[in-house]
N, C-alpha and C positions, 0 to 999 in steps of 0.2 A: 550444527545439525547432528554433528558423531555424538557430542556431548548431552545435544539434548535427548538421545536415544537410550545413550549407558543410562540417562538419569532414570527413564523409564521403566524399562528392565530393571534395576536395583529398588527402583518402589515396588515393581510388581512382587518380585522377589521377598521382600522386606512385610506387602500386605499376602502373602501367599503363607510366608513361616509363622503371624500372627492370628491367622485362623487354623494351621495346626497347633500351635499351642492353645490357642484356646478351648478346641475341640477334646485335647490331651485332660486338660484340665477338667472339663466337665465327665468324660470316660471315667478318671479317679475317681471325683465327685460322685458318681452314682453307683461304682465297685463297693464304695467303701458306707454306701446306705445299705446294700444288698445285707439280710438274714442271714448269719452264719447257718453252713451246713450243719447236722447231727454227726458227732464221731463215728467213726467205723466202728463196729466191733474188733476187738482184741483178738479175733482169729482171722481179719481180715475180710466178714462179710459185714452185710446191716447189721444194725442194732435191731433185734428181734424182739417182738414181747414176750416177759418172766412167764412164768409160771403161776403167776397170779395177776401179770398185766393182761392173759388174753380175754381174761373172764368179764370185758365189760361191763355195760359203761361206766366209770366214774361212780363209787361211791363215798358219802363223806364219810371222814375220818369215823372211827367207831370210838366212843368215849373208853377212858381209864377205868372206870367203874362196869363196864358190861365185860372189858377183856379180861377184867380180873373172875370176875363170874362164871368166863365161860373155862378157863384156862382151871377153875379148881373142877368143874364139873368134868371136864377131860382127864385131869388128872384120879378123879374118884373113880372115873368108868376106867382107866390104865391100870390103875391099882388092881382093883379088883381081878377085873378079865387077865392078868398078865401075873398075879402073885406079888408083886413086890411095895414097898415100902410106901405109904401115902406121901410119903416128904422125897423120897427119891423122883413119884411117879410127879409130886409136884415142879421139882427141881427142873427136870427133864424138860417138861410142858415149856416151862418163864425161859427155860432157852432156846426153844423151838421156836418160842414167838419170836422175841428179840432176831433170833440169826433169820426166819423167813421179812423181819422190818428190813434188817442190812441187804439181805440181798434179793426180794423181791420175787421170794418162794413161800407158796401158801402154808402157814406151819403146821396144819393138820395132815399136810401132804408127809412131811418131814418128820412128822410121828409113825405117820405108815408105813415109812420106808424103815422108821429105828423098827418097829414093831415085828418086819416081816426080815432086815437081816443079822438083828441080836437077838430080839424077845429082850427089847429093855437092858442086854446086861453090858453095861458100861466096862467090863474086863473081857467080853467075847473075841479071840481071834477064830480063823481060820484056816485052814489046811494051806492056802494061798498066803496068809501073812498079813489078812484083813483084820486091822484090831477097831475095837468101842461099838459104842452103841450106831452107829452107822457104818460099820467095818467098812475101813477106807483104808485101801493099798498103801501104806507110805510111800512106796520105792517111786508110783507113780505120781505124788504129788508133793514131792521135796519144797518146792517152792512154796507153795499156802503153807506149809508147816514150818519154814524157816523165820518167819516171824513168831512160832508160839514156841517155840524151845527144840523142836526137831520132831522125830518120830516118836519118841516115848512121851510127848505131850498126847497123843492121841489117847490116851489112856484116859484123859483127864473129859470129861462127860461136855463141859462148854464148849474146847478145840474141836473134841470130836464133832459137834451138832454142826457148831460152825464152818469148819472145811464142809462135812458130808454138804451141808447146804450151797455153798460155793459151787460147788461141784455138779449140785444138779442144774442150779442156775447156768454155768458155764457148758451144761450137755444141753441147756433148752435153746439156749442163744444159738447154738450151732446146730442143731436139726430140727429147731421149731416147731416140733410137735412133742409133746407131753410122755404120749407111750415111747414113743422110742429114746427118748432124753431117759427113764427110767429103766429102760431095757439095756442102754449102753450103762448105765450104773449098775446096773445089776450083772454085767459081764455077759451079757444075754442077745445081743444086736441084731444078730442074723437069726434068732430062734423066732421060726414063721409063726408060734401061737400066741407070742407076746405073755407067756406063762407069770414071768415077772410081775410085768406090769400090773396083769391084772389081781397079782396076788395085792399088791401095795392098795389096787385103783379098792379092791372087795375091803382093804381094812381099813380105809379110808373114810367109806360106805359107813360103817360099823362107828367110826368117830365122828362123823358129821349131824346125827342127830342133837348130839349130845350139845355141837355147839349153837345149833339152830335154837335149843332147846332153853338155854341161856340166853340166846339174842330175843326169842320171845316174853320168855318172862320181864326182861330188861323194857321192852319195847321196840327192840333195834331189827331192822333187818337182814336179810343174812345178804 
């Protein structure tokens, strides 16, 4: 009777550990169907949309032949309005495009902002120690520059386009609105009339016919 009781107790025992492992098993089994989450952002909040991710909905890619189009007609209206060199003003543009491809800033934006803190001049410093066509701080941003050769790569017109673009991208992720990612670039944050901004948003204005104007003749939409 003792014997035939242990026996019972050690089955119940024995079918009790078999439907937790079972149960174990199916748990794993559907953790490891589950979606990976989206990375955090690098400053420790969400991943925010770019500067040209908020603008809605989904367009298709724009062909090679329209961006070339619209990029020399931007560069003809830069020339002009600004004085300088049609192959400089072209140079400028094909790396504005490229750095807002990398990082997910609209490159007309990225013109506005060369246009409003050099005037185009790829040797412009600052009273502050902001050198190129995007005058950007070194001392503040050692790191983006430690892959292009250090501080005096700024000088050089692609570094410069590129960090500046970084830059704005890594101000949108972190305050998610447009004006003030530009106003924090512009050293400007706390200034209540947003003067900055609106100076880039007005030359911005000024360069966006130009590219409309290109995507219509093409066919494309803007």
């Amino acid at each position: 009777m003792k014997a035939s009781h242990t026996d019972s107790i050690s089955a119940g025992l024995g079918l009790t550990w078999l439907v937790v492992a079972l149960g174990l098993v199916y748990v794993l089994t559907q953790a490891a169907a589950l979606p990976e989450r989206p990375a955090a952002a690098a400053d420790g909040g969400a991943t925010a949309p770019s500067l040209v991710e908020t603008a809605a909905p989904l367009q298709p890619p724009v062909p090679a032949a329209v961006l070339q189009q619209e990029q020399k007609a931007l560069a003809e209206f830069i020339a002009k309005r600004w004085r300088i060199a049609e192959e400089a003003a072209a140079r400028f543009v094909s790396i504005a495009y490229r750095a807002g491809s990398m990082h997910s800033v609209d490159p007309v934006l990225i013109l506005a902002v060369m246009a409003i803190e050099s005037g185009y001049n790829p040797v412009a410093q600052s009273v502050m120690g902001a050198k190129g066509l995007m005058q950007v701080i070194p001392r503040f941003h050692l790191e983006k520059l430690s892959g292009h050769g250090g501080e005096e790569a700024l000088l050089d017109p692609e570094v410069n386009i590129l960090v500046g673009a970084q830059i704005l991208r890594e101000y949108h992720r972190r305050l998610r609105d447009e004006e003030l990612a530009l106003q924090m670039y512009g050293g400007a944050f706390d200034e209540p009339t947003a003067q900055y901004a609106n100076k880039v948003f007005a030359e911005r204005a000024r360069l966006e016919p130009m590219r409309r104007k290109a995507r219509q003749q093409t066919g494309q939409s803007v």
